[in-house]
C-alpha positions in Angstrom: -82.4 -10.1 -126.7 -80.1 -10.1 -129.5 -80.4 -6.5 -131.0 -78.4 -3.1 -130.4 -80.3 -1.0 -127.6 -78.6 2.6 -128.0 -79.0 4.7 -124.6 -78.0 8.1 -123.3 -79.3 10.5 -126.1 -77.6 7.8 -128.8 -74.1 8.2 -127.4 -73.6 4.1 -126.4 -75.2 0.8 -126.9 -75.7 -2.2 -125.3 -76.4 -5.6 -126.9 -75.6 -9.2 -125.7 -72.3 -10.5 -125.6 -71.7 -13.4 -128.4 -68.8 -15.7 -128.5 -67.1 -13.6 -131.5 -67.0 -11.0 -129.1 -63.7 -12.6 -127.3 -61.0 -10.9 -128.1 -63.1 -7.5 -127.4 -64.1 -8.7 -124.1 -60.7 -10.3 -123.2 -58.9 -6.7 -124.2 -61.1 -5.2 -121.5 -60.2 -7.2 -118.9 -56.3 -7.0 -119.5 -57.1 -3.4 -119.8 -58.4 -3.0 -116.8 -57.3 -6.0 -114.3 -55.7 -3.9 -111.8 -58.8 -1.7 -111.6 -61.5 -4.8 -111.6 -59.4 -7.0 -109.1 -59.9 -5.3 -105.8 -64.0 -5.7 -106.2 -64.2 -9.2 -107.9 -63.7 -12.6 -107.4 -60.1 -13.8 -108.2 -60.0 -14.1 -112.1 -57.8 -17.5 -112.6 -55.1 -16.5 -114.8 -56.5 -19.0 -117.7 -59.4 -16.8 -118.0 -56.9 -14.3 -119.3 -57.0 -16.2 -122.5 -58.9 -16.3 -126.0 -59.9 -19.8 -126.1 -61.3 -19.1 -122.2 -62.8 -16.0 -122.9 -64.9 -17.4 -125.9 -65.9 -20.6 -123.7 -67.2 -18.4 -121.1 -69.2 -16.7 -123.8 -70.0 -19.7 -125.4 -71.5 -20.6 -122.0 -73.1 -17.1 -121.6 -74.9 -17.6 -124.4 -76.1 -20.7 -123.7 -77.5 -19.3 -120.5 -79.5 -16.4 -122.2 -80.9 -18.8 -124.4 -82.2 -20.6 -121.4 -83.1 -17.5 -119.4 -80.4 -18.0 -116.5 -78.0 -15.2 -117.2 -78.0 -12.0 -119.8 -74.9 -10.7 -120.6 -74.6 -7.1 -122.1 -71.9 -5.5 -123.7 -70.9 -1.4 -123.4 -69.7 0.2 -126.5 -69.3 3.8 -128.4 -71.9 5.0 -130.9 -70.0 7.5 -131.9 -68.6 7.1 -135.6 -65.3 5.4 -135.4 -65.5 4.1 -131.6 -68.0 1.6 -132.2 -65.3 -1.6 -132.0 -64.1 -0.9 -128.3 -65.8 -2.5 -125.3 -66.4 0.0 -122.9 -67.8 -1.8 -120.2 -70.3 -4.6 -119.6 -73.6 -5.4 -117.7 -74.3 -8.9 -116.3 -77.7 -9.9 -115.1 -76.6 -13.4 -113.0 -78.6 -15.8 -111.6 -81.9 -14.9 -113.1 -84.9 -16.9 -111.1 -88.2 -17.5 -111.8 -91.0 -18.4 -110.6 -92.7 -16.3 -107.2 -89.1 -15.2 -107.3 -88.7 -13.5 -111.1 -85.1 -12.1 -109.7 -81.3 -11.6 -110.3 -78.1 -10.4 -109.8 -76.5 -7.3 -111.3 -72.8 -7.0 -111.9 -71.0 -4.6 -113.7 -67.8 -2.9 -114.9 -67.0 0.3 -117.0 -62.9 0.9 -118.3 -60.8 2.4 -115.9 -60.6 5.5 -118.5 -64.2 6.0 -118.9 -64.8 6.1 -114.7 -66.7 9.1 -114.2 -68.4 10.0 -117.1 -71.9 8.9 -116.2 -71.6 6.0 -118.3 -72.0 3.2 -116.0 -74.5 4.8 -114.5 -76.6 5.2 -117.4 -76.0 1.4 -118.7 -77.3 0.2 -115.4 -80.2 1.9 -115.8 -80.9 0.9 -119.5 -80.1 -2.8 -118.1 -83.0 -2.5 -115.4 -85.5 -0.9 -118.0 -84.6 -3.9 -120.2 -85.1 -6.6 -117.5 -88.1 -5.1 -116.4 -90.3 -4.4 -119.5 -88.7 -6.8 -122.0 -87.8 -10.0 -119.3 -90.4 -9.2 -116.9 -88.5 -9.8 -113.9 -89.6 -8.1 -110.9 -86.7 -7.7 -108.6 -82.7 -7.0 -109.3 -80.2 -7.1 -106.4 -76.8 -5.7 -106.1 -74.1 -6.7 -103.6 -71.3 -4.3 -103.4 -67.9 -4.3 -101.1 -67.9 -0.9 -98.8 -65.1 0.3 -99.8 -66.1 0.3 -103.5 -68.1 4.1 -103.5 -68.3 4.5 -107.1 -69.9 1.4 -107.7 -72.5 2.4 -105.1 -73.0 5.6 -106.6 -73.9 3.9 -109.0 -76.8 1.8 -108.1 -77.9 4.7 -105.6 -78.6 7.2 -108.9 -80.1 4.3 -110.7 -82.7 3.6 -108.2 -81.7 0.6 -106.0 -82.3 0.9 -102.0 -80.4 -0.5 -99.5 -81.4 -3.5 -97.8 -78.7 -4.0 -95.3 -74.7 -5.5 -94.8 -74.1 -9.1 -95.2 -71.4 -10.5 -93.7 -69.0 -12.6 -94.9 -70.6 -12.8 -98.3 -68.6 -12.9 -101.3 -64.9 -14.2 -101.7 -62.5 -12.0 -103.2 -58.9 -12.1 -103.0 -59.2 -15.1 -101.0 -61.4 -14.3 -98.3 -64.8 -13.7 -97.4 -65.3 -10.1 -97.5 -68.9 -8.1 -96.3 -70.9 -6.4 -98.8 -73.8 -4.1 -99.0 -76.5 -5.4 -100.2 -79.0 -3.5 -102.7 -82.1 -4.1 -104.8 -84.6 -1.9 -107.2 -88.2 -3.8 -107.7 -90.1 -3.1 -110.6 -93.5 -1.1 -109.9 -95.6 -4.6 -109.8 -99.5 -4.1 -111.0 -100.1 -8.2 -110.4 
């Protein structure tokens, strides 16, 4: 799971997040807090830190090692651009078992919105969890209100299961979300 995966006719990659990747993933989010913030949990302000940042990633790679949470990294192939995060992937929550499931989450730069690239990376993500981690099912859960995000998961494949009420907590209160999920063609 460690290696470069390039996608969309070469133009990006994605590869796991490592703990030297700090400073590039804490640029994104102070980058692009105001955009993130509306559709996430509230981000304590430590996090907004480079000692935080690598412990979370520290921690993030602990949990890939131990098959409980991949998380991917967005970035430029293009000559030049290669040293920008562009956006990340998470699979959370990864369960095995009957189950062989997750939880998507993701998030592209508020400058790159638009461009198909999200889009594409959540696709490549799915491909990679469902020939290379053989999981069988990946579930999205998305606020209402947030259309580009299900655009995205709509052109990548997942179907709508139905609204859960109450579900996640951001901004400091329960909020409903949509709730979405693609399923691997299963042979077994």
């Amino acid at each position: 799971m460690e290696g470069i995966r390039l996608f969309a006719d070469g133009q990006y990659f994605l590869r796991a997040m490592k703990p030297q990747d700090a400073a590039l993933r804490l640029d994104f989010f102070v980058r692009n807090r105001a955009a993130l913030e509306p559709f996430m949990p509230t981000i304590p302000a430590a996090d907004y830190t480079l000692a935080r940042q690598r412990q979370i990633l520290i921690k993030g790679y602990q949990d890939m090692q131990e098959d409980r949470r991949y998380l991917f990294g967005i970035f430029s192939a293009q000559v030049g651009q290669g040293g920008m995060l562009l956006g990340y992937v998470n699979l959370n929550n990864v369960i095995r078992g009957a189950f062989h499931s997750c939880d998507i989450g993701y998030g592209v730069d508020r400058n790159r919105t638009g461009q198909g690239i999200m889009t594409a990376s959540v696709r490549e993500v799915c491909d990679l969890a469902f020939s290379v981690l053989h999981l069988h099912r990946i579930q999205a859960a998305i606020i209402p209100s947030n259309k580009a995000s299900l655009r995205v998961v709509e052109k990548a494949g997942f179907e709508r299961i139905g609204l859960s009420r109450r579900y996640l907590k951001i901004h400091g209160f329960y909020q409903d979300h949509v709730l979405l999920a693609k399923v691997t063609a299963d042979t077994e």
